[in-house]
Structure formats: structure tokens, C-alpha cells
MIDOTI-92632 format. One record per atom (N, C-alpha, C): y, x, z; residue number from 1. Coordinates in steps of 0.2 Angstrom, whole numbers. Atoms other than C-alpha are relative to their C-alpha. Layout:
BEGIN
{site {Y, X, Z}, NUM}
...
END
This chain:
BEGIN
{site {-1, -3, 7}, 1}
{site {423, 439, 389}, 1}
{site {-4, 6, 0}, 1}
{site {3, -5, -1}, 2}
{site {416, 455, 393}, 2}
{site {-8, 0, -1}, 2}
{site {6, 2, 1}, 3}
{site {398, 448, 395}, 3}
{site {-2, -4, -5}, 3}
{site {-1, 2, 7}, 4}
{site {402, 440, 378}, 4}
{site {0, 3, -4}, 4}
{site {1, -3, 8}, 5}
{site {400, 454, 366}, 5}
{site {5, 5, 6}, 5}
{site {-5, -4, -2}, 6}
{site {416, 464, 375}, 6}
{site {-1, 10, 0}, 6}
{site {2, -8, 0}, 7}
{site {406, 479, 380}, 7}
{site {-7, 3, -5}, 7}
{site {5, -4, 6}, 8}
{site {396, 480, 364}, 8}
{site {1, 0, -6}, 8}
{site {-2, 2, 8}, 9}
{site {405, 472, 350}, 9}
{site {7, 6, -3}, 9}
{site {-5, -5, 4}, 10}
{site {413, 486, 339}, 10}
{site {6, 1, -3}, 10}
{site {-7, 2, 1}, 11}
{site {429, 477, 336}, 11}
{site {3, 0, 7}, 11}
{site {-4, 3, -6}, 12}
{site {434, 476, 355}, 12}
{site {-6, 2, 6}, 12}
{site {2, -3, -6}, 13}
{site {434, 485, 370}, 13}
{site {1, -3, 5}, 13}
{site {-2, 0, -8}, 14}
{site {434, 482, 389}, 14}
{site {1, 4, 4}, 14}
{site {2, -5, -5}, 15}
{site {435, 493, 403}, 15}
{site {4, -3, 7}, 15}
{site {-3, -3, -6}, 16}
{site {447, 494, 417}, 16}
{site {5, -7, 2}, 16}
{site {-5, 11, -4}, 17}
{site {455, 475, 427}, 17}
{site {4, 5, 5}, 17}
{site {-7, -3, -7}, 18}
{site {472, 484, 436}, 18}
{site {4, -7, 2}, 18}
{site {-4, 6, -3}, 19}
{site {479, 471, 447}, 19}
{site {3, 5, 5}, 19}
{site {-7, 0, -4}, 20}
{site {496, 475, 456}, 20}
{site {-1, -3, 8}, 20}
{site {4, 0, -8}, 21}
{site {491, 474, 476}, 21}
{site {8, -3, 3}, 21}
{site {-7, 0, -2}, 22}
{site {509, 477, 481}, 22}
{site {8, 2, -1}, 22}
{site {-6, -3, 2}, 23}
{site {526, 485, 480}, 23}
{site {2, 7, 0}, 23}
{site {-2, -5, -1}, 24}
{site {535, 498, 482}, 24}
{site {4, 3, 4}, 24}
{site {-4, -4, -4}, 25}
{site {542, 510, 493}, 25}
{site {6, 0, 3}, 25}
{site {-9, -3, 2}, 26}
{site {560, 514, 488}, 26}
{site {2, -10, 2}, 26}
{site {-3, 9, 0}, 27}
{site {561, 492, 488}, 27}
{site {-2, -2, 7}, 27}
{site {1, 4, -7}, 28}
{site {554, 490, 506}, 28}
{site {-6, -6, -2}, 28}
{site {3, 4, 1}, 29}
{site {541, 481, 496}, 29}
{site {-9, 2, -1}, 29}
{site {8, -3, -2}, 30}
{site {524, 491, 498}, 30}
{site {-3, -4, 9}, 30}
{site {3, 3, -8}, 31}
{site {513, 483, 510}, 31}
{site {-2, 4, 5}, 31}
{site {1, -5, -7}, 32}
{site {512, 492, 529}, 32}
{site {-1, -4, 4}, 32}
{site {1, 3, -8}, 33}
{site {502, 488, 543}, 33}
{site {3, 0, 7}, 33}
{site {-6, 1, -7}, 34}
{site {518, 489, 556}, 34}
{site {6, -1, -5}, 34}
{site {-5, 1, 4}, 35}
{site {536, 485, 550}, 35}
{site {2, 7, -5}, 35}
{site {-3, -7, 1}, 36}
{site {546, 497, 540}, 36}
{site {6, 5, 5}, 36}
{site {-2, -3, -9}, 37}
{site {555, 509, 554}, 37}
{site {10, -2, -3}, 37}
{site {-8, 2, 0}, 38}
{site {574, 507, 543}, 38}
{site {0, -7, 0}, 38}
{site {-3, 10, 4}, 39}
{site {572, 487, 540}, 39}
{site {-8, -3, 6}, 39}
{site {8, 1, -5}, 40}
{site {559, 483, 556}, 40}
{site {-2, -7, -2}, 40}
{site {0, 9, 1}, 41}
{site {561, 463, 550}, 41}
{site {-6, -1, -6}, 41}
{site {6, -3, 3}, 42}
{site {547, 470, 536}, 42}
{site {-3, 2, 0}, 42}
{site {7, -5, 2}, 43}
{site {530, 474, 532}, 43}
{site {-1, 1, -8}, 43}
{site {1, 1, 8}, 44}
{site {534, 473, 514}, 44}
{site {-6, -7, -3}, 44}
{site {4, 6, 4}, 45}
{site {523, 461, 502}, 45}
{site {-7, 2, -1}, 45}
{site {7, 0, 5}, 46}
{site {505, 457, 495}, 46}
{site {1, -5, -5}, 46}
{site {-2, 2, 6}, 47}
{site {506, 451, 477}, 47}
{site {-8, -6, 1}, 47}
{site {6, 4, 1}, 48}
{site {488, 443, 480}, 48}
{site {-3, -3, 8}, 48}
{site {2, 4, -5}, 49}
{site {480, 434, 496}, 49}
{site {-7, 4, 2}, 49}
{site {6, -4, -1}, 50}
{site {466, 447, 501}, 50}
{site {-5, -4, -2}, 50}
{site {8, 4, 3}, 51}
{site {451, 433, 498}, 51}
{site {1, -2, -8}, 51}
{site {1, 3, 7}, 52}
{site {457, 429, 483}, 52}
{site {-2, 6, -4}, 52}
{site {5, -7, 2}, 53}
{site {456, 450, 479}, 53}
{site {-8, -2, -2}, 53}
{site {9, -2, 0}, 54}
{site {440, 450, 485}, 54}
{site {-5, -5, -6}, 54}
{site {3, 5, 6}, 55}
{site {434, 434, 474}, 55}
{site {0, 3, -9}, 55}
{site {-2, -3, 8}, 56}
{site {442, 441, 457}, 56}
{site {-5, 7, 1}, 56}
{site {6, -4, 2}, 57}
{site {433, 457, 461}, 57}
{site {-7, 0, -1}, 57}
{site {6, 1, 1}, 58}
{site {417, 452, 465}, 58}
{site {-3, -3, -9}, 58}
{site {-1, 4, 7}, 59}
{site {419, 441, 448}, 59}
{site {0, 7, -4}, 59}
{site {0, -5, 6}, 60}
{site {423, 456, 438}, 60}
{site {-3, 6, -1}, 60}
{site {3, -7, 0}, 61}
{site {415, 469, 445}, 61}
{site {-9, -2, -3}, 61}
{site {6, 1, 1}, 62}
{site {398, 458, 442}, 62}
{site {0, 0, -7}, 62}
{site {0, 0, 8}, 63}
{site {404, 456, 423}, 63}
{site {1, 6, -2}, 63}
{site {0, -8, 2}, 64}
{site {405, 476, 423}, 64}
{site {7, 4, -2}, 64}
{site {-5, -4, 3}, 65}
{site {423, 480, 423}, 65}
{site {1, 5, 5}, 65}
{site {-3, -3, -3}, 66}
{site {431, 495, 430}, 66}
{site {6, -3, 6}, 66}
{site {-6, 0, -6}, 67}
{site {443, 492, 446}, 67}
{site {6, 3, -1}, 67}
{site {-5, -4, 0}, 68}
{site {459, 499, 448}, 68}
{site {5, -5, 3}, 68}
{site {-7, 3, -5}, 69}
{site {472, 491, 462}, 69}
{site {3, 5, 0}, 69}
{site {-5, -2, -1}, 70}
{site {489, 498, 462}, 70}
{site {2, -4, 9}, 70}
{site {0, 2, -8}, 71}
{site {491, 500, 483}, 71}
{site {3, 8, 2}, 71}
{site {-4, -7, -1}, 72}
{site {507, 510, 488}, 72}
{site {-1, 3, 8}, 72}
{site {-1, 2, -7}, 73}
{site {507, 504, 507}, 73}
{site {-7, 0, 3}, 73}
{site {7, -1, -4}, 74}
{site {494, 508, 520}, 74}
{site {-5, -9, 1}, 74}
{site {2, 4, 0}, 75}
{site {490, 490, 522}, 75}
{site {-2, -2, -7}, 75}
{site {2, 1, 8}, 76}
{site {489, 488, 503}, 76}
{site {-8, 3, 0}, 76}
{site {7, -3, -1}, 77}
{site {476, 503, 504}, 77}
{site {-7, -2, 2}, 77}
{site {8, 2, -6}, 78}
{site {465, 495, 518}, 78}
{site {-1, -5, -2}, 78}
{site {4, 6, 2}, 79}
{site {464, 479, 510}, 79}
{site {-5, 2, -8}, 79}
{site {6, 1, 4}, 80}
{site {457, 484, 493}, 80}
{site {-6, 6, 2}, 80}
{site {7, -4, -2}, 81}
{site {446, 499, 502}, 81}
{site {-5, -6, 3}, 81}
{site {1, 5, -2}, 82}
{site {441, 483, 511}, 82}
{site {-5, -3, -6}, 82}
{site {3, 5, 7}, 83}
{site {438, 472, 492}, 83}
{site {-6, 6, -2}, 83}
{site {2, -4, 3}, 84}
{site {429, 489, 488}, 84}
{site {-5, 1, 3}, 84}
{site {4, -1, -7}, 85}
{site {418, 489, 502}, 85}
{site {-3, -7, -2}, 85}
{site {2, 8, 0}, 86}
{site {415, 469, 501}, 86}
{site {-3, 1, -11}, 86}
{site {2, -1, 8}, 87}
{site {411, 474, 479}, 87}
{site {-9, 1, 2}, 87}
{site {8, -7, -2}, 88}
{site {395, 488, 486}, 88}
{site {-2, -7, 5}, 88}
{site {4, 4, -3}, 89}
{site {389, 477, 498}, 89}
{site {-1, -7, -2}, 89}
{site {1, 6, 1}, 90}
{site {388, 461, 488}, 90}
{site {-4, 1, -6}, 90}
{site {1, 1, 6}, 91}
{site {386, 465, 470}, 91}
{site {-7, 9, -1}, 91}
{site {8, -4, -4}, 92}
{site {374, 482, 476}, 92}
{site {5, 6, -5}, 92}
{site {-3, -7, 1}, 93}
{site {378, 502, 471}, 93}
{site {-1, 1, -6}, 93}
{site {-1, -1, 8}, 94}
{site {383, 507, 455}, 94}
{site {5, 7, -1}, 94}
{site {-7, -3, 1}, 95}
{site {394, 520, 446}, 95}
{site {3, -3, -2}, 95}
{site {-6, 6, 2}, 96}
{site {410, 510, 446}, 96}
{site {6, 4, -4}, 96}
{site {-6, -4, 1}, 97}
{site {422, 523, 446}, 97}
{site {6, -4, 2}, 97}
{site {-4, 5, -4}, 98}
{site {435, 510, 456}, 98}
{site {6, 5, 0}, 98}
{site {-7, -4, -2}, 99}
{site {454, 518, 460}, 99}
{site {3, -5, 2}, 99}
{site {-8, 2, -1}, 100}
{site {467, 515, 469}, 100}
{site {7, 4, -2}, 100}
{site {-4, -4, 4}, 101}
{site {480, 519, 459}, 101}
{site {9, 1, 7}, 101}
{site {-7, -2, -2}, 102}
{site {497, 528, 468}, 102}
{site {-4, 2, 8}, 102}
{site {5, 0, -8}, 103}
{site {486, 527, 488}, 103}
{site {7, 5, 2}, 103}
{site {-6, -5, -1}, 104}
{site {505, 535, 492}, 104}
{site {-2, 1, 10}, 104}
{site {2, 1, -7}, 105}
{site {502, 527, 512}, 105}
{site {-4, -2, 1}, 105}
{site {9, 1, -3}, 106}
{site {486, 527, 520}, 106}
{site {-1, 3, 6}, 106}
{site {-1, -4, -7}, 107}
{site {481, 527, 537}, 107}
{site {-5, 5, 2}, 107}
{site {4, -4, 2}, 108}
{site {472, 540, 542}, 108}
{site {-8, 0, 1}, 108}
{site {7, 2, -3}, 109}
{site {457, 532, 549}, 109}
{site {-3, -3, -6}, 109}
{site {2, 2, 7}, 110}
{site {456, 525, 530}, 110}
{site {-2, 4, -6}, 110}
{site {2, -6, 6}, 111}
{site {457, 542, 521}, 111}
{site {-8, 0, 2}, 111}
{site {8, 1, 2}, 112}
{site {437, 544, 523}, 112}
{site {-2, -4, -4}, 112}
{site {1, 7, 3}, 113}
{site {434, 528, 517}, 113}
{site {1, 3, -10}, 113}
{site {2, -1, 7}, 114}
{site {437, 534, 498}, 114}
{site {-5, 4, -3}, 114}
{site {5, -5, 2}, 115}
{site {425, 548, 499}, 115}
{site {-8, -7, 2}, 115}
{site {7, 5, 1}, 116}
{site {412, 535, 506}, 116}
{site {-2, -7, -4}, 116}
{site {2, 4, 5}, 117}
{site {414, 522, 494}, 117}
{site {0, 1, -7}, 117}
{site {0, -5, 8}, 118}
{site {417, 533, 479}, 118}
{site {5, -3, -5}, 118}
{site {-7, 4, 3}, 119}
{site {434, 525, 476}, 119}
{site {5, 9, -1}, 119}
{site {-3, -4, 4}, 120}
{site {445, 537, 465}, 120}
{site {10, -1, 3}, 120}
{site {-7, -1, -2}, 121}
{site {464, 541, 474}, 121}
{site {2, 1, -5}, 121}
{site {-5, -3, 4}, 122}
{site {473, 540, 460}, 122}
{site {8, -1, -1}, 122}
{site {-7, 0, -1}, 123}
{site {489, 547, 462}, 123}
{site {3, 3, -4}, 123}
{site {0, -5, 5}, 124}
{site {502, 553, 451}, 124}
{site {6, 3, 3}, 124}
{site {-3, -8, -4}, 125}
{site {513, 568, 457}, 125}
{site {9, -3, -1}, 125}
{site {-5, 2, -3}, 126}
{site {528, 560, 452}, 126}
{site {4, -6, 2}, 126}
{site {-3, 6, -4}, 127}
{site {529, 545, 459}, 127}
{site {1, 1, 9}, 127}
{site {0, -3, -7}, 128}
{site {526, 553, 475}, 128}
{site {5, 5, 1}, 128}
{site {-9, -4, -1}, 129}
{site {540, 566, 473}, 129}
{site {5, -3, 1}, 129}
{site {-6, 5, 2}, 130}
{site {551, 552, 468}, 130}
{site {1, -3, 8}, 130}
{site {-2, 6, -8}, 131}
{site {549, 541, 486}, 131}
{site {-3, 5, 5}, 131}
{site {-1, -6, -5}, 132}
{site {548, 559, 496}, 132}
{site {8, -2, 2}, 132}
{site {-9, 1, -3}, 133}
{site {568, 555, 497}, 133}
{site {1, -4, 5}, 133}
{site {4, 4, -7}, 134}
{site {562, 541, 510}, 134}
{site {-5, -3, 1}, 134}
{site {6, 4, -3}, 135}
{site {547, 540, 513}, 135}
{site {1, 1, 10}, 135}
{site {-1, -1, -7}, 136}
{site {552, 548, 532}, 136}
{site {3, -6, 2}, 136}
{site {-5, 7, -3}, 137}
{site {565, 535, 532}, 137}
{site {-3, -7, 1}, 137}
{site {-1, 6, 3}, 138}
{site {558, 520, 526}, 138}
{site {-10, -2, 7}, 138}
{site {4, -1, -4}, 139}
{site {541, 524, 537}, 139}
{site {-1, 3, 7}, 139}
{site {-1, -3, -9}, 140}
{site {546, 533, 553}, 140}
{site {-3, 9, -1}, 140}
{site {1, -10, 0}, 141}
{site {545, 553, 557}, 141}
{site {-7, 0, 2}, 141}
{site {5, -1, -3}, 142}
{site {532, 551, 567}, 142}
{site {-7, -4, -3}, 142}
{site {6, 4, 3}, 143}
{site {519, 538, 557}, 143}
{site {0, 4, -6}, 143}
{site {1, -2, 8}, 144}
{site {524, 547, 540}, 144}
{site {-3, 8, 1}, 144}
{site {6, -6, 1}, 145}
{site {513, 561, 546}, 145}
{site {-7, -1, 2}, 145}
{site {9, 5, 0}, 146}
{site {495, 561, 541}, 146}
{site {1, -3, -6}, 146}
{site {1, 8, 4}, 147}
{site {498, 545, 530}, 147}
{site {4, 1, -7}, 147}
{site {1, 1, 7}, 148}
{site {506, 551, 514}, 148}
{site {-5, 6, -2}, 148}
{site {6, -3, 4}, 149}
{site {495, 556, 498}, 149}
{site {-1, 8, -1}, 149}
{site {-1, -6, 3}, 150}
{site {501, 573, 494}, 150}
{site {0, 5, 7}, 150}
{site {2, -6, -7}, 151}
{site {496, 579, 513}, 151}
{site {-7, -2, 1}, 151}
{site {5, 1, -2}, 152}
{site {480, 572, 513}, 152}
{site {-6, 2, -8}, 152}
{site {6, 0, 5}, 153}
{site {474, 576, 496}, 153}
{site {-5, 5, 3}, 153}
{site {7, -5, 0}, 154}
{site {463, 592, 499}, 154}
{site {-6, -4, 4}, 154}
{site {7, 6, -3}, 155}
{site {453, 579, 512}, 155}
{site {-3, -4, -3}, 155}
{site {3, 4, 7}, 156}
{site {450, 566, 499}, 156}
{site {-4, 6, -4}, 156}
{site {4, -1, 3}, 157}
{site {445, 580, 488}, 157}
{site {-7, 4, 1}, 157}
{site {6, -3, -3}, 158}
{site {433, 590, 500}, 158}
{site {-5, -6, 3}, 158}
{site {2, 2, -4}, 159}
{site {426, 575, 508}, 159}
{site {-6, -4, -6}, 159}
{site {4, 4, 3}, 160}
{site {422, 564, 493}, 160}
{site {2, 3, -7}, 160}
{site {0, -3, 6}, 161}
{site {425, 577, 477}, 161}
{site {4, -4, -5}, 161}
{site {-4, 7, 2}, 162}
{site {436, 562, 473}, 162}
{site {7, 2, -1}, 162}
{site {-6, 1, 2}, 163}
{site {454, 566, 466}, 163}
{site {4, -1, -7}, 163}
{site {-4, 1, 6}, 164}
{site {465, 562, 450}, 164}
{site {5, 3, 1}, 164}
END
């Protein structure tokens, strides 16, 4: 559609394809790449099958939309920094302006990854207050440092001048 008049025709705009990656925190439903530490029988959910991700973005980034994955759980994060990565290397360098919307848990070997692919952490301040009540719980004392957003932002924004 988009490639049909979308981004030129004065009745009708396009921009920005948000697909929902995972869940959420508070529900034990944010994708993590080890179980959750109070509920160990969980790594929470993916809403979409990562190749199928990658397919759907390649498709829409080649038609010229903006990106935007909702990816609360460190697993969630690496798969679309992944899709994000597989986008650049297929469809070739552009300004995209990509995001991951909320990027609450992210591991830390990930956090770089947004400055070098020019992917946009965007988080909003209070959904991260809101799942501070157990994030410790829900991802362990000792993993839940480092790995959420509101400890890691100044390195996102020093590394890749990249924060929302």
C-alpha cells in the first residue's frame, strides 16, 4: 500500500509498522533468555516466531516503513536487534529510525547493539517505574543488574546518541 501512493498521496499517510514482540513483565509474559527466577517453569512468550519477524520486516522496511517492536524481555530485545541487523544487511543502510519500544530488559552484551545499528530505545519512564516493584523479583537480584533500561540509559545515549 505504501508503495501505492501511501507515502505521496495527500489524502493518506504511512510511517511507522509497531508489532508487539512480547509481553510483559508484571504477567511473567516478557520474553527472557533464562526462566523468570519467582516462576522458574517460564521464559515468558514471543507473540511472533523470529523468521517470521525477520520476513515481515524485510517486506516493510523494503516498502519504506518505519520499524517499531514493542520488546520488554531481554530475549524479545535480541531477537528484534537481530531482525534489525538482518533489515541493514539485506535491504542496505538508510536512515530508518527503527525502535524498540519499552527495551525494559536487555542483556548487557546487547546494550551496544543499539548505538551500532542506529535503533532508537524507546522507553517510557513510566512503565519502567511501574514494573520497578518486581522487576528484582520477577528476574533475580543478581541478573536484574545491568539489564534494566533506566540503568543503562546514559550508555545508549553516549554510545549511539540514541535515546527517547
Amino acid at each position: 500500500m505504501r508503495s501505492e501512493g501511501g507515502a505521496t498521496d495527500p489524502w493518506l499517510r504511512t510511517g511507522t509498522l509497531k508489532l508487539v514482540t512480547d509481553g510483559a513483565l508484571g504477567s511473567r509474559t516478557a520474553a527472557l533468555l533464562v526462566p523468570y527466577s519467582d516462576e522458574p517453569n517460564t521464559s515468558g512468550i514471543l507473540t511472533i516466531e523470529p523468521e517470521k519477524l525477520k520476513a515481515m520486516a524485510l517486506e516493510r522496511d523494503k516498502a519504506g516503513f518505519q520499524l517499531a517492536f514493542h520488546a520488554i524481555g531481554d530475549r524479545a530485545n535480541r531477537v528484534a536487534l537481530d531482525v534489525f541487523e538482518s533489515v541493514v544487511r539485506v535491504n542496505g543502510a538508510r536512515d530508518r529510525r527503527d525502535r524498540i519500544e519499552h527495551a525494559q530488559v536487555v542483556a548487557p552484551e546487547d546494550i551496544k547493539r543499539f548505538g551500532t545499528l542506529h535503533v532508537i530505545a524507546s522507553m517510557q519512564p513510566s512503565h519502567q517505574s511501574n514494573d520497578m516493584r518486581w522487576a528484582e523479583q520477577r528476574v533475580g537480584p543478581e541478573r536484574v543488574k545491568g539489564r534494566l533500561c533506566m540503568e543503562f540509559h546514559s550508555e545508549i545515549r553516549s554510545d549511539a546518541g540514541l535515546w527517547h
